[in-house]
Each structure stands twice: as C-alpha cells, then as structure tokens.
C-alpha positions, 0 to 999 in steps of 0.5 A: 522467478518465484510467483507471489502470491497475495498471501506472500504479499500481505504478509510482506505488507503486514510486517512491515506495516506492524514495524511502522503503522500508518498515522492514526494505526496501531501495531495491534490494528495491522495484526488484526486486519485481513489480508484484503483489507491490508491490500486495500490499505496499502493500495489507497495509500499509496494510490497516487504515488506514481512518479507520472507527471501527467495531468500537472500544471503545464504538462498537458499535450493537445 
C-alpha cells in the first residue's frame, strides 16, 4: 500500500479542481493556490458531507 502524501493529495485535488473550479473560481485561481489552502479548500467544501444522520430531525438518542 502506497502512502499518500499531502503533496500527492494536493495535486490529486488541484487537477481536479482545475477540470472543474468551484462556484465564483477560476481555473487560474486553482493553478495559484498553495497546497494548504487547497487542502483547506477541499476540506470546507466538503465539511459536511459526511452520509452520518446524527443530529437530524428525529434522530436523536436519549
């Protein structure tokens, strides 16, 4: 098993992010971002995707 580094991730992110910029980005926005801020980036927009039903209406344990 190969181990990822966060420069492997942040280029894995930039290309596609580059292919497909989010709302209000461009393509050249993505080329000039550090690797950081493309982690951040990824990470915020994707912060509450998670499939966990915790905290909905009607899923509360007491």
């Amino acid at each position: 098993m190969k181990k990822t580094t966060t420069k492997d991730l942040a280029e894995k992110l930039r290309s596609q992010y580059i292919k497909n910029p989010p709302e209000g980005m461009s393509d050249h926005d993505i080329k000039l971002m550090s690797d950081n801020d493309l982690l951040d980036m990824d990470y915020f927009l994707h912060e509450f995707d998670d499939d966990d039903d915790f905290g909905e209406e009607g899923f509360y344990l007491f």
